[in-house]
C-alpha positions as CSV (number, residue, x, y, z in Angstrom):
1,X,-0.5,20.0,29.5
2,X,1.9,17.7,27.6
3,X,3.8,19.0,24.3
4,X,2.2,18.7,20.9
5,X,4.3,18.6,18.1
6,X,3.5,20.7,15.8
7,X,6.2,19.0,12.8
8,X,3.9,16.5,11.2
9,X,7.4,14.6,9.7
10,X,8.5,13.3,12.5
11,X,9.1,10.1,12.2
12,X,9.1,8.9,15.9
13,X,5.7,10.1,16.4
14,X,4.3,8.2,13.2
15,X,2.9,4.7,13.6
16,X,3.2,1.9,10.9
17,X,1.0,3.2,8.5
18,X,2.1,7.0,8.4
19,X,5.2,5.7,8.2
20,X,4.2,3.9,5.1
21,X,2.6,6.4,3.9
22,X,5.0,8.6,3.7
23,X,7.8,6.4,2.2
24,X,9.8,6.0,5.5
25,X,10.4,2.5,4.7
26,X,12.6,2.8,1.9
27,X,12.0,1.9,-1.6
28,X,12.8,-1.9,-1.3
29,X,11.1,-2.8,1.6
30,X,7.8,-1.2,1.2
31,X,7.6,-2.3,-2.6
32,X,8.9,-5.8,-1.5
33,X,7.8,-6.6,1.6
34,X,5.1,-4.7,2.5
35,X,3.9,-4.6,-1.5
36,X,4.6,-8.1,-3.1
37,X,4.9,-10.4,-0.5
38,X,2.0,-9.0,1.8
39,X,-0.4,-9.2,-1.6
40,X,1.3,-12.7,-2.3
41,X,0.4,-13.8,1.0
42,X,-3.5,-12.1,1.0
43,X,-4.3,-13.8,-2.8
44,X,-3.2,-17.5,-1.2
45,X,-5.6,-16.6,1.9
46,X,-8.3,-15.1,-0.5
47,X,-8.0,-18.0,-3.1
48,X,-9.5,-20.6,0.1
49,X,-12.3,-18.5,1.1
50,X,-15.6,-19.6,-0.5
51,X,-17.9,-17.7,1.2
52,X,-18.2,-14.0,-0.9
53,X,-19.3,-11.9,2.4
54,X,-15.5,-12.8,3.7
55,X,-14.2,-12.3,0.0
56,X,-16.0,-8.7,-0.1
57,X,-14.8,-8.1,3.5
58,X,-10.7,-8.8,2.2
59,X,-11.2,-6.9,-1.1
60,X,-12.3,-3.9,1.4
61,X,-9.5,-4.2,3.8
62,X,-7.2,-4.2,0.7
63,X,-8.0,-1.5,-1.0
64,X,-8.0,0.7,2.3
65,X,-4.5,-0.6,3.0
66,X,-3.7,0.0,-0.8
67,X,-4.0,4.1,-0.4
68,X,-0.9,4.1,2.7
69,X,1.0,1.2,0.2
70,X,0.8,3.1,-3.0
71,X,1.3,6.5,-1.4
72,X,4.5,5.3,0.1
73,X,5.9,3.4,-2.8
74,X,5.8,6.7,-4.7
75,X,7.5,8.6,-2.1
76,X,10.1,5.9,-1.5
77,X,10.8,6.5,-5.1
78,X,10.7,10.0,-4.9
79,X,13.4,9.5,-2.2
80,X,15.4,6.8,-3.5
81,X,19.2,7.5,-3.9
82,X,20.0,4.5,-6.3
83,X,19.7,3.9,-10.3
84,X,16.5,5.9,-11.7
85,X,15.3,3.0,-13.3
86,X,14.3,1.7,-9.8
87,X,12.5,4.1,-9.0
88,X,10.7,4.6,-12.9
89,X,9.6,0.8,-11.9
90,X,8.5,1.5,-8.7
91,X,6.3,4.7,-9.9
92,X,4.4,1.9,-13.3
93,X,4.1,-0.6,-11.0
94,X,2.0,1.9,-8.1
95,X,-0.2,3.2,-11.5
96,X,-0.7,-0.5,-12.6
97,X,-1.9,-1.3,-8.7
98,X,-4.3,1.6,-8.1
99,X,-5.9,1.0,-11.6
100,X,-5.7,-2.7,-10.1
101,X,-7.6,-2.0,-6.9
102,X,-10.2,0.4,-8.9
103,X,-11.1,-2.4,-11.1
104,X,-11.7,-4.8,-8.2
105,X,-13.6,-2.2,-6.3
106,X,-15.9,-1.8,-9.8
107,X,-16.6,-5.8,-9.8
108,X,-17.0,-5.8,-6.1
109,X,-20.2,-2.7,-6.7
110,X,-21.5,-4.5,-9.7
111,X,-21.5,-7.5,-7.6
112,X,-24.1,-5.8,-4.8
């Protein structure tokens, strides 16, 4: 019978989205890349698609990939190292998104 782990922080036995989750990322790169640029990227997609089914379908997807985001920006910035400030950012800017990604969620049940 193969060995389970039984410490839930290890990192190696994470995929992507645990590792997210939990921050592993550092502070820059899952604010930056995985944060801004991936939600740059989906509003240019979402802007071209006319049909609201596929629109509802993104909005969805989002705000499921929104909890692992916004839980690891905060721990990122729990763990950060560097000026506070930084990290005072990252935390406004993860309250800003949720309450972001609630609203849209509202329109999208109003909408059905």
């Amino acid at each position: 019978m193969p060995e389970v782990n039984s410490n839930p922080n290890e990192s190696s036995e994470k995929g992507f989205f645990g590792k997210l989750a939990n921050g592993d990322f550092g502070l820059a790169k899952t604010y930056w890349l995985y944060g801004v640029l991936l939600g740059f990227v989906l509003n240019i997609l979402s802007s071209a698609i006319s049909s609201t089914v596929t629109l509802m379908i993104i909005v969805l997807a989002l705000a499921a990939y929104s909890v692992p985001l916004y839980m690891g920006i905060w721990k990122a910035a729990n763990k950060y190292k560097g000026q506070k400030i930084w990290s005072i950012l990252a935390k406004i800017a993860t309250v800003l998104g949720v309450i972001m990604v609630v609203s849209s969620l509202m329109t999208l049940v109003s909408i059905l």
